[in-house]
C-alpha positions as CSV (number, residue, x, y, z in Angstrom):
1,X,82.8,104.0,109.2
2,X,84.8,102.5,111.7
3,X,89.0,103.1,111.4
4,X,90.3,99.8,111.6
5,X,94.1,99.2,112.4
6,X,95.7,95.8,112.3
7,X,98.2,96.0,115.1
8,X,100.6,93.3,114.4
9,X,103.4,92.5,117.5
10,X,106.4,90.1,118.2
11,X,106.0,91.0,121.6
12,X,107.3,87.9,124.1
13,X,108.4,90.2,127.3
14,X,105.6,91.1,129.8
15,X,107.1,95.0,129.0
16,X,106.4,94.7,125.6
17,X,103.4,93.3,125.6
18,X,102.0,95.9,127.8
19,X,103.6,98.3,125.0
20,X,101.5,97.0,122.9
21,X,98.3,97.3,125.1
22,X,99.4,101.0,125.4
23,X,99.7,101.6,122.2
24,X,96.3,100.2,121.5
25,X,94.6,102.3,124.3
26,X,96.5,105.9,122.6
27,X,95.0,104.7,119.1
28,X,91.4,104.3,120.4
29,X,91.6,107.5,122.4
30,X,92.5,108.7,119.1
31,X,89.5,107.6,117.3
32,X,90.7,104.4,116.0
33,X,90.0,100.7,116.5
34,X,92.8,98.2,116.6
35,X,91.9,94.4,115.5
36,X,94.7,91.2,116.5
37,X,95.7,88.2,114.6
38,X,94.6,85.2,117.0
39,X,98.1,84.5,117.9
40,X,98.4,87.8,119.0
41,X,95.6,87.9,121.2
42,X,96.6,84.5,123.0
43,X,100.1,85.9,123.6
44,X,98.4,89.0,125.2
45,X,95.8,87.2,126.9
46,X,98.4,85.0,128.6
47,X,99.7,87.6,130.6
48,X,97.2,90.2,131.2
49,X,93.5,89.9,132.2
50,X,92.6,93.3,130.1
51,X,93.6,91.8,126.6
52,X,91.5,92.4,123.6
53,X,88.4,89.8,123.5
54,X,87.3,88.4,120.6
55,X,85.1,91.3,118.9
56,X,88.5,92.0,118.4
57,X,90.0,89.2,116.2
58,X,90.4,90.5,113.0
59,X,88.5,88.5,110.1
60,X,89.2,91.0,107.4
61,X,87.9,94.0,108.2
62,X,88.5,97.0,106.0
63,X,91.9,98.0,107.2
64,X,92.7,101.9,107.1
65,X,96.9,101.1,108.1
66,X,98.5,98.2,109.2
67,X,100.5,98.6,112.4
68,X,103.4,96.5,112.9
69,X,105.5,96.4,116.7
70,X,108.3,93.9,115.8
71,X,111.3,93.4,113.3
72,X,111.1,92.3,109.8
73,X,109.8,89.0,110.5
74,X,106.5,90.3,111.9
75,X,106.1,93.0,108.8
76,X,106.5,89.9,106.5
77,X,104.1,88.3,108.5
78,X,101.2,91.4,108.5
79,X,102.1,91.3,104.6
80,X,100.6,88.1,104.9
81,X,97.8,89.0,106.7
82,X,96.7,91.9,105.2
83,X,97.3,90.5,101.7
84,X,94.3,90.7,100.3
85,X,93.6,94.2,101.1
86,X,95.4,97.6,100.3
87,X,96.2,99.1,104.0
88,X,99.9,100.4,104.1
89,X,101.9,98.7,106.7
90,X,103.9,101.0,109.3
91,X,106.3,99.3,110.9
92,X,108.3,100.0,114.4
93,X,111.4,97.9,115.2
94,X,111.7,95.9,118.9
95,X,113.8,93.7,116.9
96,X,117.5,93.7,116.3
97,X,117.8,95.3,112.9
98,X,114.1,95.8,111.9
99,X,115.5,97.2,107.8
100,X,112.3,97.6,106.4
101,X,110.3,99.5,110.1
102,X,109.6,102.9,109.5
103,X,110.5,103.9,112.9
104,X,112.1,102.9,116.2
105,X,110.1,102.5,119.5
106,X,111.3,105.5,121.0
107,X,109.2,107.4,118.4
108,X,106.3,105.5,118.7
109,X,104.0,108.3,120.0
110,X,104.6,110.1,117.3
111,X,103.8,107.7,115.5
112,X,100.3,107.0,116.5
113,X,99.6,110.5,115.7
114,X,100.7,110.3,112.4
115,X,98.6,107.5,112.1
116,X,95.6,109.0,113.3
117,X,96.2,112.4,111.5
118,X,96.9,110.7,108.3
119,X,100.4,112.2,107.9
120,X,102.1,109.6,106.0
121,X,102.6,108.9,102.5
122,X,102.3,105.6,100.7
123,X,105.2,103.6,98.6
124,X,104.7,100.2,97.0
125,X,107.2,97.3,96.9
126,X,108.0,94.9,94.6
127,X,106.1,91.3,95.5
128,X,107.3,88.4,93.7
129,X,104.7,86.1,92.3
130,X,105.8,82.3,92.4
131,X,104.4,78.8,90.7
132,X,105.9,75.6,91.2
133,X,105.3,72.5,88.5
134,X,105.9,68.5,88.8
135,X,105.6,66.7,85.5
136,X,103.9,70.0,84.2
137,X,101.0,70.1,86.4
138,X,100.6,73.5,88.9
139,X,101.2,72.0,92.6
140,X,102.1,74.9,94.6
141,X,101.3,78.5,94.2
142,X,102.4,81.5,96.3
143,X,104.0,85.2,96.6
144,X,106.3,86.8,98.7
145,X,107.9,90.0,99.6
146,X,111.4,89.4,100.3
147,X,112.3,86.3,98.6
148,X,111.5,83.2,96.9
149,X,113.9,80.5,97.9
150,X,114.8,77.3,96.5
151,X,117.0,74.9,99.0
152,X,118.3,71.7,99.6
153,X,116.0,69.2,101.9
154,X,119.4,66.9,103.0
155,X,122.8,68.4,104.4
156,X,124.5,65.9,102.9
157,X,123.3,66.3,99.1
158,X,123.3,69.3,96.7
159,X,120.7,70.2,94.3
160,X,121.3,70.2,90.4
161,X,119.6,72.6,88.7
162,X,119.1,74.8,85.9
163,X,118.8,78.6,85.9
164,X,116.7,80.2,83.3
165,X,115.7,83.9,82.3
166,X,112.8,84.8,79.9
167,X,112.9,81.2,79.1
168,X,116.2,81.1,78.2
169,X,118.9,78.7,79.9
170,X,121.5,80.6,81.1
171,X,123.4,78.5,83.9
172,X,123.3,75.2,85.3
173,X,125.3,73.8,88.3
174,X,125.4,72.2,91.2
175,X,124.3,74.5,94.7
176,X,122.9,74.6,98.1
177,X,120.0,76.9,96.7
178,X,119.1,79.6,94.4
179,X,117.3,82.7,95.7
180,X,115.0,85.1,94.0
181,X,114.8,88.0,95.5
182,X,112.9,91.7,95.7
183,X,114.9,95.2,96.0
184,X,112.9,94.9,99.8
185,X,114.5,91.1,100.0
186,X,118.1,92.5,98.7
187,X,119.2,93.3,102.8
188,X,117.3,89.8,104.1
189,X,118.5,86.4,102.9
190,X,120.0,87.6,99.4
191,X,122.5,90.2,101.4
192,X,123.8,87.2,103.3
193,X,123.9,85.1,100.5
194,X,126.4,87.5,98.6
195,X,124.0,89.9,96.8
196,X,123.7,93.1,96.1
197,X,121.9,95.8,98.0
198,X,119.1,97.1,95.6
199,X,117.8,100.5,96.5
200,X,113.8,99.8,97.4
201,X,112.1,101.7,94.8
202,X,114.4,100.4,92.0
203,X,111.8,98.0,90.0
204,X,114.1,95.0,89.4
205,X,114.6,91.5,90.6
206,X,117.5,89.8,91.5
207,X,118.3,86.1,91.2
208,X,121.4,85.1,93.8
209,X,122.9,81.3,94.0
210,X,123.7,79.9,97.2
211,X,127.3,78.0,97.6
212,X,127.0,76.9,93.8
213,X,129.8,75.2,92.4
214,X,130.4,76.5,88.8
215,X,132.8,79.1,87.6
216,X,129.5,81.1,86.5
217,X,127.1,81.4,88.9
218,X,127.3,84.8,90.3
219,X,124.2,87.3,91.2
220,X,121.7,88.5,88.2
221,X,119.4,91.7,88.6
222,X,117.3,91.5,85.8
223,X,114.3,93.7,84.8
224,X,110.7,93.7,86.7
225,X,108.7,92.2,83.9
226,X,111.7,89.1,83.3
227,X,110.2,86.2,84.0
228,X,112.9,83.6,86.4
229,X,112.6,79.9,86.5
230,X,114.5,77.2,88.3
231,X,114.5,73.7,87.4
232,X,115.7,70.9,89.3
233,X,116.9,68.5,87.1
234,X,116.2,64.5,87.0
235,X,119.6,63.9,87.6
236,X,119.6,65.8,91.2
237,X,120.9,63.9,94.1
238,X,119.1,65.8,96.9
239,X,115.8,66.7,97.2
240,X,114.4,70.7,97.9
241,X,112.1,72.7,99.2
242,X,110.6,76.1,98.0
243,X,110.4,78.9,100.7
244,X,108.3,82.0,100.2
245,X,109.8,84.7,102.7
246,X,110.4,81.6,105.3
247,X,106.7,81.3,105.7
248,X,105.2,79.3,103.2
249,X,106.6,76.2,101.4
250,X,106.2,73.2,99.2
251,X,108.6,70.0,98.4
252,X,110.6,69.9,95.3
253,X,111.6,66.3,93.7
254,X,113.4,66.1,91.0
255,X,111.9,67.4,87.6
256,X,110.2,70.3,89.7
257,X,110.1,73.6,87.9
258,X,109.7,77.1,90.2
259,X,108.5,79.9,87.7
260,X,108.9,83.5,89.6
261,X,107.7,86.7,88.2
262,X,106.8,89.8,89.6
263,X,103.4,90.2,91.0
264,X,100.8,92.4,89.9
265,X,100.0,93.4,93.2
266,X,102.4,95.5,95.2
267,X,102.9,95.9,98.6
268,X,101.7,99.3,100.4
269,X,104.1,100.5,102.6
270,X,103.3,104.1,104.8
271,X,106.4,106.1,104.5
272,X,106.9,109.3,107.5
273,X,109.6,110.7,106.1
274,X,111.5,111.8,103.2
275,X,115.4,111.2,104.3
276,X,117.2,108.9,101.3
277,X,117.6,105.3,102.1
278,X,121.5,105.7,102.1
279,X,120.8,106.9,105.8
280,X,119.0,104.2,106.6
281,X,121.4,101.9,105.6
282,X,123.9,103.6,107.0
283,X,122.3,103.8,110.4
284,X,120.6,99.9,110.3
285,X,124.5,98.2,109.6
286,X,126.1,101.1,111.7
287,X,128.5,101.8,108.4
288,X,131.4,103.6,109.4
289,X,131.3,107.2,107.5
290,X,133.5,109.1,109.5
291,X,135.6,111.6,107.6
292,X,133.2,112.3,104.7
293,X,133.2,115.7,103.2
294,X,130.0,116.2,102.0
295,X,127.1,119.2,101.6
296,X,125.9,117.8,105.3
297,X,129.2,117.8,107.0
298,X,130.7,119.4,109.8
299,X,133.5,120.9,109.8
């Protein structure tokens, strides 16, 4: 049986898109096969003649690991490709912050070893299931792994809604948006939008208004089996839209309901090391720990 990788790359630059033909080449020397997106394959085939050809377009092979060469944006979108199977995604950063890669480039050929060698373990992430109603029929229907977000359509025109929790009101007011986000979301959009950072393997969600005005409308982490709902009311002067992780959306008019609960089906992500997630948020935001005293330090 064949060991399929999805190899999933941001790469724009000549260099790293040859870094991701090299990669490739290590992995099959390794005993692996590597499959491409389409849009991957075009980007490589645009700049070199020996680009993958099309017996390898992945069409949803069985998928031992999902490799990912780029920054969160291109784990969120191999989440999306690999959705309906259970491959763990491995991710290593060329972006700017890349929070949820495993591992930088500089370790990459490490990396592929431990890939071929099995030597990873396998976490799973919160995904947030999401339903969106008009006039009480189903319209829209999605998931994401950061974030669900409700936002405005217009600059000029807020939308009124209503929050509720296990179908209970509990706030309504006037905002730019409302998001609902994952533990794995908490350092994306929710971070900037004032929230709290939520450890990864914590099983909560977290529901986080954006510019609302009310004296009550700050950040809620609520249990993983609450069920979240947004309403915008009829009285709304703007219009909105409904983001899933900045990838997939529908309109909202007024009278649309969003209904967000955790999914059922988690997100597999390969893990290579043990070290606590403090360091990695330490390291990713460059936090300035200079001075502290503990079991680790040096004198």
């Amino acid at each position: 049986m064949a060991r399929n990788v999805l190899v999933v790359s941001s790469a724009e630059s000549a260099e790293q898109l040859q870094r991701t033909l090299d990669a490739c080449s290590s992995l099959e020397e390794l005993g692996m096969n590597c499959v491409f997106a389409a849009e991957d394959i075009g980007r490589l085939r645009a700049q070199f003649s020996s680009a993958p050809s099309d017996k390898s377009l992945f069409t949803n092979q069985d998928l031992e690991v999902v490799l990912v060469l780029g920054g969160d944006g291109s784990i969120l979108r191999a989440a999306e490709l690999a959705r309906s199977q259970d491959a763990p995604i491995l991710g290593v950063n060329l972006g700017h912050i890349g929070f949820m890669a495993e591992a930088e480039v500089d370790d990459l050929t490490n990396v592929l070893r431990a890939i071929s060698d099995r030597n990873y373990t396998v976490g799973h992430r919160v995904a947030l299931d999401v339903k969106v109603f008009q006039d009480s029929e189903l319209v829209f229907e999605s998931w994401a792994l950061n974030e669900v977000s409700v936002e405005k359509s217009s600059r000029g025109r807020i939308l009124e809604v209503v929050v509720e929790v296990d179908s209970r009101p509990v706030s309504s007011f006037g905002c730019d948006g409302v998001l609902v986000s994952t533990p794995t979301g908490s350092t994306a959009y929710a971070f900037s939008a004032g929230g709290p950072v939520i450890w990864p393997d914590v099983q909560a969600m977290m529901l986080v208004p954006i510019s609302a005005h009310a004296l009550f409308a700050r950040p809620l982490v609520v249990a993983p089996d609450s069920e979240l709902a947004i309403e915008v009311l009829r009285r709304s002067p703007g219009e909105g839209v409904v983001w899933c992780d900045g990838r997939r959306a529908t309109d909202l008019g007024p009278g649309s309901r969003i209904e967000v609960k955790k999914s059922p089906k988690s997100i597999p992500m390969a893990i290579l090391t043990d070290a606590p997630f403090s360091d990695r948020l330490v390291r990713k935001f460059a936090l300035p720990v200079t001075g502290w005293r503990g079991p680790e330090a040096t004198a």
